[in-house]
VOBA-1610 file (N, C-alpha, C; in pm, whole numbers, padded with zeros to 5 digits, always signed):
BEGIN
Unk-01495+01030+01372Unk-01370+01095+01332Unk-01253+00996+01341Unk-01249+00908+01463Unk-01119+00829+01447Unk-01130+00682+01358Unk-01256+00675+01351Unk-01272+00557+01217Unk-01242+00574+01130Unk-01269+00720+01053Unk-01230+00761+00933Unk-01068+00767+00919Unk-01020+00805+01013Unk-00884+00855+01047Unk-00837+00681+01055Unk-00886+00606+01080Unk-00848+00449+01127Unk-00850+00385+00918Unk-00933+00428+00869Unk-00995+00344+00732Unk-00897+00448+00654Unk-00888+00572+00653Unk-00721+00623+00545Unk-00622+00556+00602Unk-00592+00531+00730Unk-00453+00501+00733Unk-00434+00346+00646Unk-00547+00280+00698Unk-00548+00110+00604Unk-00544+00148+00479Unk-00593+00204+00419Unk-00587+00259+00288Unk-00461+00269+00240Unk-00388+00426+00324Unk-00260+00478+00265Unk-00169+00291+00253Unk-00176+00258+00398Unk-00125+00139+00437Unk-00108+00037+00286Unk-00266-00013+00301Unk-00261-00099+00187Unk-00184-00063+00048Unk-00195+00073-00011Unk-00149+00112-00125Unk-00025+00123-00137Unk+00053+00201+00002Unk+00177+00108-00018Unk+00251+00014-00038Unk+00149-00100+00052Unk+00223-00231+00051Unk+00232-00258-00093Unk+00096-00233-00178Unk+00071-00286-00316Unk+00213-00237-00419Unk+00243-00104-00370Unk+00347-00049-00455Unk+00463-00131-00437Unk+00491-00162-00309Unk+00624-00203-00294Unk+00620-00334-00378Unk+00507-00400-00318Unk+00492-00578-00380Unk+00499-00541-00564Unk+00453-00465-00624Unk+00422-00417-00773Unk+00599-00392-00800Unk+00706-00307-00708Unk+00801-00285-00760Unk+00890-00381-00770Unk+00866-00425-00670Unk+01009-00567-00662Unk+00922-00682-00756Unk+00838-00697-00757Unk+00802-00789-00915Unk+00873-00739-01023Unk+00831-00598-01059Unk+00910-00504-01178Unk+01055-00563-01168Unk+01119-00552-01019Unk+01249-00567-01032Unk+01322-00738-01113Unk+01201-00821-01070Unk+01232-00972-01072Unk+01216-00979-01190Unk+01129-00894-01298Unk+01101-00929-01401Unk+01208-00884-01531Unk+01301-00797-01460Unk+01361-00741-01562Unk+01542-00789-01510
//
């Protein structure tokens, strides 16, 4: 139970980071 609970949070984690890094490119690019 807390592995699973450990591997979404890296998840949610990672997909954020990706968004943020994805938006401020958007921002640099325009």
């Amino acid at each position: 139970m807390t592995t699973s609970l450990a591997v979404l949070f890296l998840i949610f984690h990672s997909l954020a980071y990706n968004s943020i890094n994805f938006s401020s490119k958007l921002n640099q690019t325009i």
